[in-house]
C-alpha positions in Angstrom: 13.6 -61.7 -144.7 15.9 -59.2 -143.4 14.4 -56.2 -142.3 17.1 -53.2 -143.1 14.8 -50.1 -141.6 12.8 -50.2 -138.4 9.7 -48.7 -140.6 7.6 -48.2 -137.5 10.2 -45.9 -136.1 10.5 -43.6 -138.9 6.7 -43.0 -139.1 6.7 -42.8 -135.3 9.8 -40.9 -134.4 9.2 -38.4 -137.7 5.4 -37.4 -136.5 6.6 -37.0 -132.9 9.4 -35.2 -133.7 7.7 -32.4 -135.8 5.2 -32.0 -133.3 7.8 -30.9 -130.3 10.0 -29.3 -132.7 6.9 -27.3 -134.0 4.5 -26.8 -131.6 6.2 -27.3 -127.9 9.1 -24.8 -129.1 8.1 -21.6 -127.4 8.8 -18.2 -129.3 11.7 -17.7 -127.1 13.3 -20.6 -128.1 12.8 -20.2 -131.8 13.3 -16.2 -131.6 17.1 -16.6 -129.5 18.5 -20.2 -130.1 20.5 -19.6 -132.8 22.0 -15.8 -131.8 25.8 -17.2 -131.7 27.1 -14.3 -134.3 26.0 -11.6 -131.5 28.4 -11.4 -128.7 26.2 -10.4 -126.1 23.8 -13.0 -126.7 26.0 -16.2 -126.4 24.4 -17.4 -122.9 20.8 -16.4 -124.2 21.4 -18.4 -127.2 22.9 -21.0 -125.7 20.0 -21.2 -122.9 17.4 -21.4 -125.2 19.2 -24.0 -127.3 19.7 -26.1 -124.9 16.1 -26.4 -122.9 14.6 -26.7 -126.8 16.9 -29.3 -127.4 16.2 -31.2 -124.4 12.6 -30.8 -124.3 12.6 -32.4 -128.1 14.9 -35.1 -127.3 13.1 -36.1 -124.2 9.6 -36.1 -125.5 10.3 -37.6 -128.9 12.4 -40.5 -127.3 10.2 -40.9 -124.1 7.2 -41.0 -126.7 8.7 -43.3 -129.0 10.1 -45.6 -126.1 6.4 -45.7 -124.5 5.1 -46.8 -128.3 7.5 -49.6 -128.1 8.4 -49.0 -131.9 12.0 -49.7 -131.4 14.4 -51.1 -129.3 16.8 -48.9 -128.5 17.4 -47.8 -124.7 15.8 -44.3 -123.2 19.2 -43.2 -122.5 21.0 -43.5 -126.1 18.1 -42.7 -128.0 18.0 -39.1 -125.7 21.8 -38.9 -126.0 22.0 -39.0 -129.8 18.7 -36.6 -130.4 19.7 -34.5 -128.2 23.2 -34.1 -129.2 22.2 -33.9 -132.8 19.5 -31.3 -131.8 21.8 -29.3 -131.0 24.3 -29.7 -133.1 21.9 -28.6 -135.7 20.0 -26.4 -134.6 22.4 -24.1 -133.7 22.5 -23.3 -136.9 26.5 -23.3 -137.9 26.8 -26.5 -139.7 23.1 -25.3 -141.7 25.5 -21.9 -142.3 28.3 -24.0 -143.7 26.7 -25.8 -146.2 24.9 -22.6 -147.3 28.4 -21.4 -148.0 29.7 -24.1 -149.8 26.9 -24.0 -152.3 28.6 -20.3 -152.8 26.6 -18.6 -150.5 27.8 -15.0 -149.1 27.9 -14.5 -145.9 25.8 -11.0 -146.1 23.3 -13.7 -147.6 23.4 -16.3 -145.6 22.9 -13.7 -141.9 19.9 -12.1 -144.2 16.8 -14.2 -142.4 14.7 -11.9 -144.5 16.1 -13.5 -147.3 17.1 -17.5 -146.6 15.8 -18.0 -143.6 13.0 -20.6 -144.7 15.8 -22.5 -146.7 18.1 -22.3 -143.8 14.7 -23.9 -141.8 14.5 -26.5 -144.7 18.2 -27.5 -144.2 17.8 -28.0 -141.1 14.6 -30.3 -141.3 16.5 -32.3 -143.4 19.4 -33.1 -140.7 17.1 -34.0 -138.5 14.8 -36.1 -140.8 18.7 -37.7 -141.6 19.4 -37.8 -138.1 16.3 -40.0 -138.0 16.4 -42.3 -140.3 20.5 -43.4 -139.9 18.8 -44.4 -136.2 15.7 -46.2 -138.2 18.5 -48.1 -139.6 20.1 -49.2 -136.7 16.8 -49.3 -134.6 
């Protein structure tokens, strides 16, 4: 039979993953990662961005490696969750869908307002992210 999804992975990688994105993010992180629309805080955001992104990427893939549930190398598995990470959690392409469902933009910078569907988007990238490498695990 022809397996078509590396199950294992997906369980695996999934729990993982929501655990370091969850719990290991610090408030810092979570508070300035995604601060691109304010001009002063392009370095802040892009610091905390980036050491989020790479303590996810190395935990989940370290973690996954060490459960041998797949066999994809260390160093592309960290490669693509990282880039991804970041890619989506910086929060532009999560924005940009937002808009083309119609979205203004007064709407869309209103956290008060979307910010647990702009968190929703963005779980769903990264549960995407995860299962297109499930696929090819």
């Amino acid at each position: 039979m022809i397996k078509i999804i590396n199950t294992d992975f997906l369980i695996v990688s999934y729990i993982i993953s929501k655990f370091v994105d969850w719990v290991l993010q610090s408030d810092w992180q979570a508070q300035n990662k995604s601060k691109w629309s304010q001009d002063d805080l392009h370095f802040e955001s892009f610091l905390a961005l980036f050491s989020h992104s790479f303590i996810y990427s190395l935990l989940t893939s370290v973690s996954v490696i060490h459960l041998k549930v797949t066999n994809i190398s260390l160093s592309l598995l960290f490669t693509i969750l990282l880039s991804t990470h970041f890619i989506i959690d910086n929060r532009i392409i999560v924005k940009l869908l937002m808009k083309s469902k119609g979205m203004s933009k007064e709407l869309i910078e209103d956290v008060q307002s979307t910010g647990f569907l702009q968190i929703g988007i963005d779980q769903r990238l990264h549960e995407i992210v995860l299962l297109l490498i499930a696929i090819i695990a």
